[in-house]
C-alpha positions in Angstrom: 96.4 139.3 71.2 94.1 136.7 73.5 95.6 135.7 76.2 94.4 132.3 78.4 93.2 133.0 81.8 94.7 131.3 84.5 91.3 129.3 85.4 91.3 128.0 81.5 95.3 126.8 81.6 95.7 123.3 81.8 96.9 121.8 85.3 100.6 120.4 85.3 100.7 116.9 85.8 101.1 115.2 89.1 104.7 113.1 89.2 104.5 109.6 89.9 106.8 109.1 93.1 108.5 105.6 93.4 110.2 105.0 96.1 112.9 102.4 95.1 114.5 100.4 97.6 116.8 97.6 98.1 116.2 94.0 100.6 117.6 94.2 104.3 120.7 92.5 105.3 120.8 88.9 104.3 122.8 85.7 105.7 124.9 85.9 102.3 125.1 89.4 102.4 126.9 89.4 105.8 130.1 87.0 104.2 130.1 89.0 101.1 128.8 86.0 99.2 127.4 86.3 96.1 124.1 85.7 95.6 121.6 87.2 92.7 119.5 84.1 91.6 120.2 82.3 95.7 116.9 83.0 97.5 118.3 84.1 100.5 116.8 85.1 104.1 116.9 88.4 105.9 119.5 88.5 108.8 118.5 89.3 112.2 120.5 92.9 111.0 118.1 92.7 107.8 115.1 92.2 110.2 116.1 95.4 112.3 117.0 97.4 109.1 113.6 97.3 107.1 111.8 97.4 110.7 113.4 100.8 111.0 112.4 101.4 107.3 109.0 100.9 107.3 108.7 103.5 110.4 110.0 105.7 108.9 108.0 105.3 105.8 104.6 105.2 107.4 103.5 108.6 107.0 104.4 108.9 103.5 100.9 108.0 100.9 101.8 105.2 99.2 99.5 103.3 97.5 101.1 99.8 96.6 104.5 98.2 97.2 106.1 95.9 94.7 109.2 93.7 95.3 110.5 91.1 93.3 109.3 87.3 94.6 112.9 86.5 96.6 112.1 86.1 100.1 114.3 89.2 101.1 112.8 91.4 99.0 109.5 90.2 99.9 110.0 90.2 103.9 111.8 94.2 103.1 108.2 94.9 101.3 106.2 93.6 104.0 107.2 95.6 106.7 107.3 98.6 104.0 103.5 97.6 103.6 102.1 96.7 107.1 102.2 100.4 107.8 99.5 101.0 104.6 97.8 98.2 104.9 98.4 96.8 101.5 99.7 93.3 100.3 103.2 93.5 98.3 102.8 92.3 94.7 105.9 90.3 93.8 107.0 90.9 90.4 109.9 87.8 89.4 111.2 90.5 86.7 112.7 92.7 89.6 114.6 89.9 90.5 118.3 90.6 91.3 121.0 89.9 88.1 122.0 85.9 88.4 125.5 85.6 89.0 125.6 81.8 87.5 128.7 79.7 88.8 129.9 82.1 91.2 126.3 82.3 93.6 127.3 81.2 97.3 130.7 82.3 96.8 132.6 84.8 99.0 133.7 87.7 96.6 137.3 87.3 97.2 137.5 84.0 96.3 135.3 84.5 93.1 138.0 87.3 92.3 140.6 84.6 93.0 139.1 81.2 91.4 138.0 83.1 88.3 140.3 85.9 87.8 140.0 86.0 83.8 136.3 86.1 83.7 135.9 88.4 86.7 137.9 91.0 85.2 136.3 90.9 82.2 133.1 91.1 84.1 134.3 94.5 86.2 135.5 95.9 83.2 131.8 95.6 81.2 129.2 93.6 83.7 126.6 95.5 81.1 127.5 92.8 78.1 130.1 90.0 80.1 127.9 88.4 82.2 129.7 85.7 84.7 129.5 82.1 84.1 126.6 80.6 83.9 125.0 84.1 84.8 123.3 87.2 83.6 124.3 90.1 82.0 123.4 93.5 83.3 121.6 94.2 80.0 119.3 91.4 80.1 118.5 92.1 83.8 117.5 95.9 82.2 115.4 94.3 79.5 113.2 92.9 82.0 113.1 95.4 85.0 112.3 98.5 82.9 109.4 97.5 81.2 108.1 96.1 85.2 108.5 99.9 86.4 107.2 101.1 83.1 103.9 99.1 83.8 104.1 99.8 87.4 104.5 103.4 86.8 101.7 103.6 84.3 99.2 102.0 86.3 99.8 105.0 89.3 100.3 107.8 87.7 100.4 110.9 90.6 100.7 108.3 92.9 103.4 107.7 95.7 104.6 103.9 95.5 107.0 101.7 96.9 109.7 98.8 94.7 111.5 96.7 96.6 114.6 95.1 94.8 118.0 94.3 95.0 121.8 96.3 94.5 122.5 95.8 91.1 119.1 95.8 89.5 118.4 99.0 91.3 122.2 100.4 90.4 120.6 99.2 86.5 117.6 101.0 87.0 119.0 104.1 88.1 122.2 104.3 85.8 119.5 104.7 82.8 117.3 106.8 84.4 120.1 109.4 84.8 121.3 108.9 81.0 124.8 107.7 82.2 127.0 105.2 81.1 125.1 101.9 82.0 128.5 99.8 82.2 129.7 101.7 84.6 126.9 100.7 87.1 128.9 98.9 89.7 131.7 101.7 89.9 129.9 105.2 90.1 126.5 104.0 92.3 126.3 103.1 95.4 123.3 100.6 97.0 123.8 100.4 100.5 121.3 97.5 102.5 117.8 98.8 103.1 119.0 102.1 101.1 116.3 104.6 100.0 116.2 106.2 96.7 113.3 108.3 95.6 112.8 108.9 91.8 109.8 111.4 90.2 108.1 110.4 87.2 106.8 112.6 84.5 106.2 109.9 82.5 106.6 106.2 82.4 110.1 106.8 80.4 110.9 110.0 82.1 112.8 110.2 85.6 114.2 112.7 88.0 116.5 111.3 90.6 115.7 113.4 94.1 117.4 111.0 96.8 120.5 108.5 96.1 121.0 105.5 98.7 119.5 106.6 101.5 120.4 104.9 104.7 119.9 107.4 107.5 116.7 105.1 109.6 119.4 102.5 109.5 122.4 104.8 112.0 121.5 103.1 115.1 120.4 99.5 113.7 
């Protein structure tokens, strides 16, 4: 019976880290307004939040930040960048899910003005998208394949993705094999939230940290 030496086995492959994250505080985010497609600006909360993110990422070995090309997201990336000394490549397909009619609108009121299509929205935001807006499988249909690609081109490398609450709640749902539709009741995405997910392969995910908030206590 042969048996392979140790120095002749082959080497297990390096996980690709991705260290997904979601935008800063925003002036809509502060009224509970809606606001997917709304290119919104960080608040001076925001500012503080992804200022106390990017310390706290400094030391870690990325390699490249991504973030989708909303100004949130992009100011969130920059200061998860400066520390690396890398440019964040916006990516529009990481964009957050377009809520249609109801973007600008305080969520109470949408709940209020639109009652029939909200609840059919909450009860299956995966295939009911709101008026006007997207639905949560056509934001998947263009944010997976971004990581994919993203993913393939650093394999065994550490790297950062900047995007928003419910295309992050999208991303991780599948990753874990759960019930997509039920995204927006069983995950949480707090602002400026960390989540850390490890890559054996572009398809394949393992979920090590969930929303992440701790550098944000004291902000």
């Amino acid at each position: 019976m042969s048996m392979t030496s140790p120095a002749s086995r082959p080497s297990p492959i390096a996980s690709t880290r991705v260290l997904l994250i979601r935008h800063g505080g925003t002036t809509a985010s502060k009224d509970d307004r809606f606001a997917g497609s709304s290119d919104v600006e960080l608040s001076d909360l925001g500012r503080e939040q992804v200022a106390r993110l990017g310390e706290r990422l400094a030391r870690e070995p990325i390699v490249a930040v991504y973030c989708s090309d909303m100004k949130c997201s992009i100011d969130t990336a920059t200061a998860v960048a400066r520390p690396h000394r890398v440019s964040p490549r916006a990516i529009k397909e990481l964009r957050e899910i377009d809520h249609g009619k109801w973007e600008g609108i305080v969520h109470e009121e949408v709940e209020q003005q639109y009652t029939a299509e909200y609840a059919a929205w909450s009860a299956d935001p995966l295939t009911s998208p709101p008026p006007g807006g997207e639905t949560g499988l056509s934001v998947l249909s263009r944010a997976l394949p971004a990581v994919r690609r993203i993913v393939s081109d650093h394999a065994g490398q550490t790297i950062a993705v900047v995007s928003h609450k419910a295309t992050n709640r999208l991303l991780i749902a599948y990753y874990l094999g759960m019930d997509v539709r039920r995204y927006r009741d069983r995950l949480s995405q707090d602002l400026a939230c960390l989540n850390i997910l490890e890559f054996s392969s572009p398809v394949e995910a393992r979920l090590v940290v969930l929303n992440d908030t701790t550098h944000c206590a004291t902000a």
